[in-house]
C-alpha positions in Angstrom: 110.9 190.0 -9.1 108.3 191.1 -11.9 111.1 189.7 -14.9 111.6 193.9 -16.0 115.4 192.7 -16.3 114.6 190.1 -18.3 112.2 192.2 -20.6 114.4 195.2 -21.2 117.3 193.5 -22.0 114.8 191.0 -24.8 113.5 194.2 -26.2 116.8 195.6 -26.2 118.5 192.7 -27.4 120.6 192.5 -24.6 122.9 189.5 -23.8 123.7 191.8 -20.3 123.0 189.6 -16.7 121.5 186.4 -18.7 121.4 183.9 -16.2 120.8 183.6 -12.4 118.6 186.2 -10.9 120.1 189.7 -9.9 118.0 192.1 -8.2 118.3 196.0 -10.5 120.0 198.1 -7.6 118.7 201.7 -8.4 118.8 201.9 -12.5 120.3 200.2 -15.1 120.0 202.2 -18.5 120.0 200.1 -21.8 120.5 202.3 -24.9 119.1 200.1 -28.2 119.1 201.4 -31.5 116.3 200.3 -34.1 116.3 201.1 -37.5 113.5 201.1 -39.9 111.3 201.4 -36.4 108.0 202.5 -39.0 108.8 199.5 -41.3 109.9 201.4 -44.5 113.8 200.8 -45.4 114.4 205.1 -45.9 112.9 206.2 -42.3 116.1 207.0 -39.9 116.4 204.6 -37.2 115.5 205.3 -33.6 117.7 205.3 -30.5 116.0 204.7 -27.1 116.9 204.3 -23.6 115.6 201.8 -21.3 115.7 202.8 -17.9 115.2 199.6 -15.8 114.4 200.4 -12.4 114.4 198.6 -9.0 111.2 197.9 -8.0 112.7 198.4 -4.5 110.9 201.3 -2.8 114.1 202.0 -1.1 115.3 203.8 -4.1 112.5 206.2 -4.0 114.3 209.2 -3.3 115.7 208.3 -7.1 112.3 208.2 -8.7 112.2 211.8 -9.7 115.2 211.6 -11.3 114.5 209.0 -13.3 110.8 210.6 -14.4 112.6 213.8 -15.8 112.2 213.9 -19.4 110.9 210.9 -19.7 108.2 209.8 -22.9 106.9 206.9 -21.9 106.6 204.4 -19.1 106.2 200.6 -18.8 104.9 199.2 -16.0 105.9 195.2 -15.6 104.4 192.9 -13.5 104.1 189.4 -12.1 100.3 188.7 -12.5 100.7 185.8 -10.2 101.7 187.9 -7.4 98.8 189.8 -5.9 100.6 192.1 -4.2 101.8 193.3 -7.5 98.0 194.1 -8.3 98.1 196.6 -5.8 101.8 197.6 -6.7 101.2 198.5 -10.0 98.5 201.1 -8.6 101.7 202.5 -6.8 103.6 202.7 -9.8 101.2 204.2 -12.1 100.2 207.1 -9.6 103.9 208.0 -9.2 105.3 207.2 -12.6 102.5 208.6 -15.0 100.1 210.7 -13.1 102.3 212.6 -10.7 104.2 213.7 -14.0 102.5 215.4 -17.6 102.0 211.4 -18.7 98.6 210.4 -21.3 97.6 207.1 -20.5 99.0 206.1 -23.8 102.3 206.8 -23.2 101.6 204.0 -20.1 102.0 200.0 -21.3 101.5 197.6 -18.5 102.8 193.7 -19.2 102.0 191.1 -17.2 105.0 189.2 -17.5 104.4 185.0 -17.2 107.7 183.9 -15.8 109.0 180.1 -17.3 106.9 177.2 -16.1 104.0 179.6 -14.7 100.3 178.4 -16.0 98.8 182.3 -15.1 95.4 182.6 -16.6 95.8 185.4 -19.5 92.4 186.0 -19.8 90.9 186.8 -16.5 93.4 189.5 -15.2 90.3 192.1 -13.8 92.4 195.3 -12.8 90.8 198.1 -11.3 90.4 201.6 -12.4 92.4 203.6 -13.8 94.5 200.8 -14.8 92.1 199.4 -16.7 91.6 201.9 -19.2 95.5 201.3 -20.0 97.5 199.3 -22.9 97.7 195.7 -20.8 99.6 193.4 -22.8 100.7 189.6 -21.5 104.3 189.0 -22.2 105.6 184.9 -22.2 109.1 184.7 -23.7 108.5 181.1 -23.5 105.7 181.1 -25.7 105.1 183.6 -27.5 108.5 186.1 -27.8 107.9 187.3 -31.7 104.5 188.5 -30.1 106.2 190.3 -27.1 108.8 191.8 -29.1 105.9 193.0 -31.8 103.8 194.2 -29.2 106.8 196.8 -27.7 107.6 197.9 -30.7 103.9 199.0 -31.2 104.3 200.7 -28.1 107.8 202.2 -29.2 106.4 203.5 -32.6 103.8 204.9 -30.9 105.6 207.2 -28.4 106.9 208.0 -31.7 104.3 209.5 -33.1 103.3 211.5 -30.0 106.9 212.8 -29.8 106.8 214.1 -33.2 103.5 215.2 -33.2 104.4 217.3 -29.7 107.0 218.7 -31.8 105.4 220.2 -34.9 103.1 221.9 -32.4 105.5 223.3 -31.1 107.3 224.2 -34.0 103.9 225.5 -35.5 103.7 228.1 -32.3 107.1 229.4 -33.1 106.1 230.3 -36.6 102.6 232.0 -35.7 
């Protein structure tokens, strides 16, 4: 009840579920296509996958699957909620550490549902979350901002993919 529904399917541009609220049973996967991700009007777009997952620990046992071959996580929360605070510690072991994750392929989003008045500013999380990408999502507000800020995050990954991959490429050659 974070709003990670809600997110994937702005981001994605998604008219899928709008309206009442729907709890995610296991996964739903979104594929979005973005061109001109890197801004210039030549670059090839992009085509991603948006795995939005339950935040139901009763699909736990699906967690692994939906890890493999992953580049990137996003960890969405309701900063209202403490027992999200502690969630999110939860989610970030499993999701990012457990697998061969950098912390900037991690984005945490404290999602401000309609009509909340959450304090933006004095969201104190504790280590190792802290040294993460925390951005404060309000589609009510500010959604230009939300979408810029995940499409940072997108072009990012990006970069890290294609920079994995000339390495790799490099090590063939020598």
């Amino acid at each position: 009840q974070s709003g990670k529904s809600v997110l994937t399917n702005f981001v994605s541009e998604s008219i899928e579920g709008i309206g009442s609220y729907s709890p995610t049973q296991g996964v739903r996967i979104l594929e979005y296509e973005k061109p001109n991700l890197n801004g210039n009007s030549k670059g090839a777009g992009c085509r991603f996958e948006l795995w939005d997952c339950s935040g139901d620990q009763k699909f736990e046992t699906c967690w692994p699957a939906l890890m493999k071959d992953s580049h990137g996580v996003i960890i969405i929360f309701n900063p209202e909620l403490p027992s999200h605070l502690k969630e999110i510690e939860m989610w970030y072991s499993c999701f990012v550490q457990q697998q061969p994750l950098l912390d900037s392929q991690c984005l945490l989003v404290a999602h401000h549902k309609p009509g909340s008045m959450g304090d933006t500013e004095n969201l104190s999380l504790a280590y190792p979350l802290n040294k993460l990408k925390l951005i404060h999502s309000n589609l009510e507000e500010d959604p230009e901002d939300v979408r810029m800020e995940f499409m940072k995050y997108f072009r990012s990954l990006i970069t890290l993919i294609n920079e994995s991959r000339e390495r790799e490429e490099m090590s063939i050659i020598s």
